[in-house]
C-alpha positions as CSV (number, residue, x, y, z in Angstrom):
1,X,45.3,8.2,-1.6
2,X,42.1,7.4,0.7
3,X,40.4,4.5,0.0
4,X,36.7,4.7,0.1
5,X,34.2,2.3,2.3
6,X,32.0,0.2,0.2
7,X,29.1,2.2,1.9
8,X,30.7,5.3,0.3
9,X,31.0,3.8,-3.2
10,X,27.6,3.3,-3.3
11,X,27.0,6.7,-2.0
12,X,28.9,7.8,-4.8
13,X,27.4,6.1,-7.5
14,X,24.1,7.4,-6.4
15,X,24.9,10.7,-6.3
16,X,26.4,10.4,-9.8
17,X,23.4,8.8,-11.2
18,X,20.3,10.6,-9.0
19,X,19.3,12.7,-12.1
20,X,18.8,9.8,-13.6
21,X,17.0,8.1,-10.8
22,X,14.7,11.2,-11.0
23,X,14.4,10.7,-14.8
24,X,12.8,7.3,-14.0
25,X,10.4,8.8,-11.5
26,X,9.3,10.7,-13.8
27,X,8.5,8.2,-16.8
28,X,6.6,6.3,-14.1
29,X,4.6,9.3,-12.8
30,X,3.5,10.5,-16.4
31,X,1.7,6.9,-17.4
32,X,-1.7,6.6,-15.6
33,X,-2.3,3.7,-13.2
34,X,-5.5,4.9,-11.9
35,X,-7.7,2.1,-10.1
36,X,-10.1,2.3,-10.6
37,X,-10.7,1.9,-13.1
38,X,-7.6,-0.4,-13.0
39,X,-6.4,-0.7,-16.3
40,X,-3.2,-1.2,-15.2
41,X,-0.9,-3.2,-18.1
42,X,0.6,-0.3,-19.7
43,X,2.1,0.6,-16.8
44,X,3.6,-2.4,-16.3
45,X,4.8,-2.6,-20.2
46,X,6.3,0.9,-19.9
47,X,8.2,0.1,-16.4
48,X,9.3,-3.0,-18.4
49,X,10.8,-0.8,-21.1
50,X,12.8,1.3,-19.3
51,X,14.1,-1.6,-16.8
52,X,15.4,-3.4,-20.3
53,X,17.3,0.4,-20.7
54,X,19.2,-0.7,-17.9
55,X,19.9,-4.1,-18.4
56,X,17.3,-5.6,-16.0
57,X,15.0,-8.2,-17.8
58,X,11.5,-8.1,-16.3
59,X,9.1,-11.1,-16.4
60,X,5.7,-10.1,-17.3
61,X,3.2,-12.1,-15.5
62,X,-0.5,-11.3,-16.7
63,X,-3.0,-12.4,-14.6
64,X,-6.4,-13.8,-16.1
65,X,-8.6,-11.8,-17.7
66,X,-11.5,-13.4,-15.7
67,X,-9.6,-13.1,-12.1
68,X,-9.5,-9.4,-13.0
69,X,-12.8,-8.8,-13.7
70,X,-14.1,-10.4,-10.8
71,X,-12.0,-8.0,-8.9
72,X,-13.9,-5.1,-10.8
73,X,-10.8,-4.5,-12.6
74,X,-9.4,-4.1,-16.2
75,X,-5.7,-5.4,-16.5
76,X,-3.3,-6.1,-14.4
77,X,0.5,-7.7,-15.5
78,X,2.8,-7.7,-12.4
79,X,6.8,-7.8,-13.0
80,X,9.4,-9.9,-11.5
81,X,13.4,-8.8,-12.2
82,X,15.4,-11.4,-10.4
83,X,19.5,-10.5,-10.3
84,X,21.0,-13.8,-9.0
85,X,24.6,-13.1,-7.7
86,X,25.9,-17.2,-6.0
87,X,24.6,-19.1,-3.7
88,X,22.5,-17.4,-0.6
89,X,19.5,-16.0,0.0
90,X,17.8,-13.9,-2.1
91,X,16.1,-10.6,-0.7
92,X,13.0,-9.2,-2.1
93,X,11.8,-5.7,-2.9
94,X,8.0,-4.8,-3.5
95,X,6.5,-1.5,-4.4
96,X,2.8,-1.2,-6.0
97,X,2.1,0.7,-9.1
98,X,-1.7,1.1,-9.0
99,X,-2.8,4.5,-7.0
100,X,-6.1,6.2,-6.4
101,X,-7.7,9.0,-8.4
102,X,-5.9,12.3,-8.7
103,X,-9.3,14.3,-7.9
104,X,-9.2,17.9,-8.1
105,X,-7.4,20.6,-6.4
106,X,-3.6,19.8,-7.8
107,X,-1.6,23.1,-8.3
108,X,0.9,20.7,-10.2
109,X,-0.3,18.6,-13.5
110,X,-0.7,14.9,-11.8
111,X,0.8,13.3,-14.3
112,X,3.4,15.7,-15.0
113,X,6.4,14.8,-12.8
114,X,6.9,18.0,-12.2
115,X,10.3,19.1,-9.9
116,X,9.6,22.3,-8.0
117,X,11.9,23.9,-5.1
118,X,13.6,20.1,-4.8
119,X,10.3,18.3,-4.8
120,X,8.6,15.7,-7.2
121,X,5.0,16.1,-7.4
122,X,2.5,13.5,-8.8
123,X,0.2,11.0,-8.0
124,X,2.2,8.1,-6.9
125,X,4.9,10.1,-6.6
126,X,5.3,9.0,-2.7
127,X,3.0,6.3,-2.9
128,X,4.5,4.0,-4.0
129,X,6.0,4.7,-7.5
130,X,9.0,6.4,-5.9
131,X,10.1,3.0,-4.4
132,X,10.3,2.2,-8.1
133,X,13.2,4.2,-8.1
134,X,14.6,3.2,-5.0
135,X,14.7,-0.1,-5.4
136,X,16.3,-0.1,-8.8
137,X,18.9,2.3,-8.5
138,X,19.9,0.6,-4.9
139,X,20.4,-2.5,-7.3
140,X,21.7,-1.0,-9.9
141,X,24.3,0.6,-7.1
142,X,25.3,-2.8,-5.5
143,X,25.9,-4.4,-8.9
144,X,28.0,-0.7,-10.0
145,X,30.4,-2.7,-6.9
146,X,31.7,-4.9,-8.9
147,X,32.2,-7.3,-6.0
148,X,31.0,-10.8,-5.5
149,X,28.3,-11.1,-3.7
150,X,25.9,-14.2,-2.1
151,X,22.4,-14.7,-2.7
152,X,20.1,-12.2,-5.2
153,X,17.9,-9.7,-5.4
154,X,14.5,-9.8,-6.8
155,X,12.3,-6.5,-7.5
156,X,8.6,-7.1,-7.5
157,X,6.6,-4.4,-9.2
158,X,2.6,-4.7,-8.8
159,X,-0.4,-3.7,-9.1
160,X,-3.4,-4.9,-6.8
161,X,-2.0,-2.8,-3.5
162,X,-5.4,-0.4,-3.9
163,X,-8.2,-3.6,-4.4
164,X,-6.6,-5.4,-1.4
165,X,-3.1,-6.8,-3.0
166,X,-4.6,-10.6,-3.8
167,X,-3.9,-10.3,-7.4
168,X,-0.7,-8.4,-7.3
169,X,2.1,-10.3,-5.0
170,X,-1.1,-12.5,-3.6
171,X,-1.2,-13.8,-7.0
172,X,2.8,-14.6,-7.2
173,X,2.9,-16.1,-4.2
174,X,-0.1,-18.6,-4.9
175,X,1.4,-19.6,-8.1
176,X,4.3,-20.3,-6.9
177,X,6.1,-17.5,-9.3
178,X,8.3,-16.3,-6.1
179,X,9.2,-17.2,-2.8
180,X,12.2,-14.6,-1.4
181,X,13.4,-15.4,2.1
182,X,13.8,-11.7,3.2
183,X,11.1,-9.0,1.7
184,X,11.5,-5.1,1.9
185,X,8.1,-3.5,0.9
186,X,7.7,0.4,0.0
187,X,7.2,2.7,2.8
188,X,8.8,5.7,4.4
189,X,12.0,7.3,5.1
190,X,11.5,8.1,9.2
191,X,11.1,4.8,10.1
192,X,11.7,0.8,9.8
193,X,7.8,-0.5,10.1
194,X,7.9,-4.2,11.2
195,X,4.0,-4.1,11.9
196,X,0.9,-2.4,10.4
197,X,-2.8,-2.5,11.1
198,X,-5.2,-5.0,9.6
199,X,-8.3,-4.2,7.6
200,X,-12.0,-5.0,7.2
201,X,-13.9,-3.4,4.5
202,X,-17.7,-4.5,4.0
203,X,-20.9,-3.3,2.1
204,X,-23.8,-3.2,3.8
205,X,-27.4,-2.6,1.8
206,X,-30.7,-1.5,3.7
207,X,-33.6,-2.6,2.2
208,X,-36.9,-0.8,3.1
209,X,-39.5,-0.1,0.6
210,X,-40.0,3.1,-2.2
211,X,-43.2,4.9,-1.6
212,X,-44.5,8.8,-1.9
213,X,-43.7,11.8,0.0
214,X,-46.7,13.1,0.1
215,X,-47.7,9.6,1.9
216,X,-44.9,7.9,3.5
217,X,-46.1,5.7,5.2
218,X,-46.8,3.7,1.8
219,X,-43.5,3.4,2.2
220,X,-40.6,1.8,5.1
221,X,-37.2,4.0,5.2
222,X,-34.4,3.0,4.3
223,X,-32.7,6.2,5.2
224,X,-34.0,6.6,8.6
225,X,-32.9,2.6,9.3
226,X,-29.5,3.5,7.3
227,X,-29.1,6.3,10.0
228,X,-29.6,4.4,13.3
229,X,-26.8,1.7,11.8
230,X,-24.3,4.7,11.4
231,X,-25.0,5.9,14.8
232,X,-24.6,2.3,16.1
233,X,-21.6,2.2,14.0
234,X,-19.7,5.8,15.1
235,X,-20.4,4.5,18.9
236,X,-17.9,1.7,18.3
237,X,-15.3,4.3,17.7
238,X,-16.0,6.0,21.1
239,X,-15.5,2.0,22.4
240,X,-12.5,1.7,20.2
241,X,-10.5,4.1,22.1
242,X,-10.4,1.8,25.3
243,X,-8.6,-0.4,23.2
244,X,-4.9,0.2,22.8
245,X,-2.2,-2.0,20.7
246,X,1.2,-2.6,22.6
247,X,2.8,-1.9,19.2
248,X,4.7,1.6,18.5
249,X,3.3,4.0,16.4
250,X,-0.3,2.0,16.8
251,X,-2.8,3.2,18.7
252,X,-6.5,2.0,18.6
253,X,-8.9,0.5,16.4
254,X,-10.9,2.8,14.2
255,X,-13.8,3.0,11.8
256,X,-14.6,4.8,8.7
257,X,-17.6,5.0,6.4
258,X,-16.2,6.2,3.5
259,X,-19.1,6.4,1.0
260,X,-22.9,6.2,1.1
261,X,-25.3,5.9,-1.3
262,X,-29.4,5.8,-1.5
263,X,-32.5,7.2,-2.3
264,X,-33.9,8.1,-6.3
265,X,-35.2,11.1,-6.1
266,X,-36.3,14.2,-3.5
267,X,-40.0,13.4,-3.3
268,X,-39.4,9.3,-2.6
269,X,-39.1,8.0,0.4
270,X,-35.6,6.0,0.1
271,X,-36.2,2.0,-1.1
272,X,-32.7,1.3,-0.8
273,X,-29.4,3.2,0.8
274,X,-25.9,1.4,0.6
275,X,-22.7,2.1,2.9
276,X,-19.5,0.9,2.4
277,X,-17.0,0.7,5.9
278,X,-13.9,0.6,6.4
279,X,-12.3,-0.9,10.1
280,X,-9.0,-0.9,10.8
281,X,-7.7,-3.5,13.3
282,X,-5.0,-3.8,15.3
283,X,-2.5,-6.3,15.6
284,X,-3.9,-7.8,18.9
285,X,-7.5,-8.3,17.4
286,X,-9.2,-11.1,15.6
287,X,-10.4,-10.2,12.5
288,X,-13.3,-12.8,12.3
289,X,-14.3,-11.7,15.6
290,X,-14.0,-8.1,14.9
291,X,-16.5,-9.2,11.7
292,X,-18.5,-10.9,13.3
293,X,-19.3,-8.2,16.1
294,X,-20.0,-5.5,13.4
295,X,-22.4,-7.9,11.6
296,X,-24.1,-7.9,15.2
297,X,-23.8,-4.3,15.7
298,X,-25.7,-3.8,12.5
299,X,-28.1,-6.4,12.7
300,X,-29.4,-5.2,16.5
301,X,-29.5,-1.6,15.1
302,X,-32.6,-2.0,13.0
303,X,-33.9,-5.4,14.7
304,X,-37.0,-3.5,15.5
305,X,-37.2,-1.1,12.3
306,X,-40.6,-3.2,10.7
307,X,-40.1,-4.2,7.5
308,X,-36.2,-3.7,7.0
309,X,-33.9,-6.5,5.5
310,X,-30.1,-5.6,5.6
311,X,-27.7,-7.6,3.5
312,X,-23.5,-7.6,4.5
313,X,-21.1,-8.5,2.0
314,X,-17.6,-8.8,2.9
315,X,-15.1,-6.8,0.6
316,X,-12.0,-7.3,1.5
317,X,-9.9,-9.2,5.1
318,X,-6.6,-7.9,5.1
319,X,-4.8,-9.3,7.8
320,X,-2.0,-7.2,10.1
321,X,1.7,-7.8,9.5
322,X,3.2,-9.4,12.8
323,X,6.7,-9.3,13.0
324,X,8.5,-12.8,12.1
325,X,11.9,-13.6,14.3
326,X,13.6,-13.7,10.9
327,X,13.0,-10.2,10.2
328,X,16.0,-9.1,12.7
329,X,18.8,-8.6,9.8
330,X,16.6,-6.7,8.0
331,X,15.6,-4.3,11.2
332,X,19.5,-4.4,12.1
333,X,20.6,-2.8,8.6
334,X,17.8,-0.6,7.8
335,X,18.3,1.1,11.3
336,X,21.4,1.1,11.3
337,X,22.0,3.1,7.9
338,X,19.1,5.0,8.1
339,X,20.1,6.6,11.1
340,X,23.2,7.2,9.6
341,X,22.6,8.6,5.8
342,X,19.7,10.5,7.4
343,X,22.2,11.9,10.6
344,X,19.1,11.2,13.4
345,X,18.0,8.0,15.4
346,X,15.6,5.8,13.1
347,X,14.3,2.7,14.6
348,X,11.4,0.4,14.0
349,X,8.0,0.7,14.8
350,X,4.5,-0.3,13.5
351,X,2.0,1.7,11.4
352,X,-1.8,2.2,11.3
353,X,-1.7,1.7,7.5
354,X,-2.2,-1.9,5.8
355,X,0.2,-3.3,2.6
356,X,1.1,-6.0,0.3
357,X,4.1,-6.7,2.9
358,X,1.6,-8.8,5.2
359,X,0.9,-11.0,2.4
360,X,4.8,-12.2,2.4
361,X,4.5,-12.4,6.5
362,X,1.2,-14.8,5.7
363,X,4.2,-16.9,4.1
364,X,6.1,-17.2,6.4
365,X,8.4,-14.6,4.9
366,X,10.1,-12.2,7.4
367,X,8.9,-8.5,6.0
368,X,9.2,-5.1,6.4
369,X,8.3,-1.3,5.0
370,X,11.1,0.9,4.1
371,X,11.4,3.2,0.9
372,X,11.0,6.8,0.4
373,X,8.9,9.3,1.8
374,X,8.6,11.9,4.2
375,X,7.4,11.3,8.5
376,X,3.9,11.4,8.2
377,X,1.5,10.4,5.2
378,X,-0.3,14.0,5.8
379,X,3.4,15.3,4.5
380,X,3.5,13.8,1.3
381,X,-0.2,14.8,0.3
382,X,-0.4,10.8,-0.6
383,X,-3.5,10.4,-1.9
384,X,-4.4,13.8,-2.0
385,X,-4.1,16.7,-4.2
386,X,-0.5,17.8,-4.9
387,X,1.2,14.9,-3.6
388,X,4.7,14.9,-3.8
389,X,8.3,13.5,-2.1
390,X,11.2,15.3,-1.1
391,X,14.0,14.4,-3.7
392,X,16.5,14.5,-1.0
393,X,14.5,11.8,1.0
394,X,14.8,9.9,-2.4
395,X,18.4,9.9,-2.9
396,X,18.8,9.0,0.9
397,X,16.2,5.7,0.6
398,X,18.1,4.7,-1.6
399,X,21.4,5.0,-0.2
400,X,20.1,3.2,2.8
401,X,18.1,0.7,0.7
402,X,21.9,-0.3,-1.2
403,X,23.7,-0.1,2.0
404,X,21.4,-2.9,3.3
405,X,21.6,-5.1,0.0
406,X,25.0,-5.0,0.7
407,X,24.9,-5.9,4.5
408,X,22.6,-9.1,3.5
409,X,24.3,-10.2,0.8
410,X,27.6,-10.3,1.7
């Protein structure tokens, strides 16, 4: 009689239990978690429930109603499972339950969990609810083992990732609610990201003056001083691309301005007109000097626009993840069973995106991104219409996730 490898235990036991996995995706995909407007505690409540289904007690930490409303959201309880096993180190893993928006366009309900031609669709269903999932049922595989093992595991589900992640693992690490030594954050199957961008996000209001139409100059334009900062602003991006990061799979700084808003009515000259940017930074910058060379950008644009005042508020500073020294076990595993389970060469790089994980590098805890999800974010439609995740890339996360519990905890 062959003997099987632990590795093709927990194989096994995933296979065996993968309609149930999807099962779970689906619960999680069907309760709304839309932030805004970020009224996010049932979520939490119902993840809760169906973690108890399976034995897994999950703290529920609520954070103050006032901290929450200061962030411009409604509720927000973030849960802690922690599976202690003996003595050794215990290993983290962090998805984020609050998404975006569905919007329109979906062919597929969003909340409907729906499974067509081998693929999940819903919002959140690659981002980053799936890692739900994985993370569970790659614990709930180890443990299936039935041998002793060092250390523990801790799953950390939360819900700040879209405002900037402050209140969701932010919040457990200030309070002192959990300190892992190794962290594995939700991200994608392709690839072992040991460093993401960093990201500036600030509001800036023009202030000119309301006047007629018919007689503008009783009036000073916000519009027109609004336009020379964008132009100001888009010339940075043709700067940016002299700029390049010696990290894989990041290129160059970039800037976005994702929303703009002004004016009262066709016949007024505009008092007031607010945009709201977004600048991603590299791992090489500095973010305070990357602020503070916007602030002058903007400031110079209109310095000779009579009669303008421009206010910048600061909306969010999320530092980039650097790669600690520590993080080599986790890199080691993930690569090496990734590549494996998924029959191709999967390695570590870095990614232009910004997570919860650089919060736990902040910490000094060695972090990286690796869950379910296709190559590219285009793929999945995350945060789009119809997005969706390959179930197959599912079942093979979390084969590789378990594989790699295993490894570090042996």
């Amino acid at each position: 009689m062959t003997t099987l490898t632990p590795y093709e235990n927990l194989d096994a036991w995933i296979d065996a239990h993968f309609d149930e996995e999807v099962r779970f995706l689906q619960e999680l995909v069907r309760v709304p978690s839309d932030t805004p407007p970020g009224n996010n505690a049932p979520h939490a409540e119902r993840t809760a429930a169906l973690l108890q289904d399976f034995g897994f007690e999950a703290e529920q930490h609520v954070v103050p109603a006032d901290r929450v409303a200061q962030a411009g959201l409604q509720t927000i309880t973030n849960l802690v499972v922690r599976r202690k096993y003996g003595e050794g180190r215990t290993v983290a893993l962090n998805a984020h339950g609050d998404v975006v928006p569905p919007g329109e366009g979906w062919s597929h309900p969003p909340y409907g969990g729906d499974v067509v031609d081998g693929k999940l669709f819903g919002r959140a269903a690659a981002v980053s609810k799936c890692d739900f999932a994985t993370f569970t049922f790659a614990t709930r595989a180890l443990e299936a083992l039935g041998t002793p093992r060092k250390g523990g595991v801790e799953l950390y589900f939360t819900y700040d990732e879209e405002f900037g992640g402050e209140l969701g693992p932010g919040w457990l690490l200030e309070n002192g609610i959990v300190k892992p030594d190794l962290l594995i954050a939700a991200g994608f199957s392709y690839q072992v990201v040991t460093a993401h961008n960093g990201c500036l996000q600030m509001e800036v209001t023009v202030h000119g003056k309301m006047g007629h139409a018919a007689v503008p100059e009783t009036g000073i334009d916000a519009l027109h001083a609004a336009n020379l900062i964008l132009t100001a602003l888009y010339q940075q991006n043709v700067l940016y691309k002299e700029i390049t990061s010696q990290v894989k799979g990041i290129t160059h700084p970039y800037l976005n301005v994702g929303l703009i808003e002004g004016g009262t009515n066709t016949n007024v000259v505009p008092g007031k007109v607010v945009l709201k940017l977004d600048r991603r930074m590299i791992p090489e910058e500095n973010p305070l000097e990357v602020e503070a060379t916007l602030q002058r950008v903007i400031q110079d644009a209109v310095a000779d626009f009579a009669g303008v005042k421009v206010d910048i508020k600061r909306m969010l500073l999320a530092n980039a993840l650097q790669p600690l020294p520590g993080n080599q076990p986790l890199v080691d595993a993930l690569s090496r069973h990734a590549t494996a389970v998924f029959d191709e060469q999967i390695g570590a790089a870095g990614t232009p995106l910004y997570t919860d994980a650089r919060l736990f590098g902040e910490q000094g805890i060695p972090a990286v991104l690796y869950g379910c999800g296709p190559r590219t974010v285009g793929e999945s439609n995350a945060k789009r219409a119809d997005e969706h995740i390959d179930l197959e890339d599912l079942r093979r996360a979390t084969k590789v996730v378990a594989r790699t519990l295993f490894d570090l905890l042996d």
